[in-house]
N, C-alpha and C positions, 0 to 999 in steps of 0.2 A: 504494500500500500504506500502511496505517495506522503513524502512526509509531513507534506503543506496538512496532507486531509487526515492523516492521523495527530494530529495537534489541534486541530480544530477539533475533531473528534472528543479529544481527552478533556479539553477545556469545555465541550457543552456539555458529557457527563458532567462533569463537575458543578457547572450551572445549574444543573437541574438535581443534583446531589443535595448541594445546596440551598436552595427554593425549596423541595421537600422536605427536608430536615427543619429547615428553617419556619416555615408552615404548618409543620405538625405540633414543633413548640410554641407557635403562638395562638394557634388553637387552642390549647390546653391553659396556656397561659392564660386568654380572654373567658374561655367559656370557666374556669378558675376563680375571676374577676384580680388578679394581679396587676393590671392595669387595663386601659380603656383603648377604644382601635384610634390611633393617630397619635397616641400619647408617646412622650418621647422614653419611654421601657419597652415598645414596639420597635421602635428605630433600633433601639440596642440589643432588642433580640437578634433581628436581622445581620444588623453588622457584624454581631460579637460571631454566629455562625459563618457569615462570608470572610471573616479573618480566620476563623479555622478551617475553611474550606481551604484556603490558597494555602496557606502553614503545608494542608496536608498535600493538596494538587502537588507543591512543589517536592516535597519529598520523597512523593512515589514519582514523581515523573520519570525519574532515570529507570526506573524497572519497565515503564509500560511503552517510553520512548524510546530505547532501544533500537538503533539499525537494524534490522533483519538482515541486510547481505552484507555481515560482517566475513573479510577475506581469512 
């Protein structure tokens, strides 16, 4: 696979890794009442998961980016 489209690739799992992790804990957090939709404990759920999403994106990258036609 082209390495342009597996880095795209890795990066929109990660997006959407992200978003659902992300979503599942503010559901729980709202339907919970921890805080209100718009409130800034919303914002910080969000981000505080997209700062560990890339933490992690970056650290596995070298296992999943890998060349395949290594000589």
């Amino acid at each position: 696979m082209h390495k342009t489209l597996r880095g795209v690739g890795y990066v929109s799992v990660w997006v959407l890794l992200w978003g659902i992790a992300s979503s599942l804990a503010d559901a729980v957090l709202l339907e919970r009442g921890a805080y209100s939709s718009g409130a800034p404990g919303q914002v910080l759920t969000f981000a505080s998961y997209g700062m560990a999403a890339v933490v992690l994106a970056v650290r596995l990258s070298g296992r999943f980016l890998k060349p395949t036609d290594q000589p």
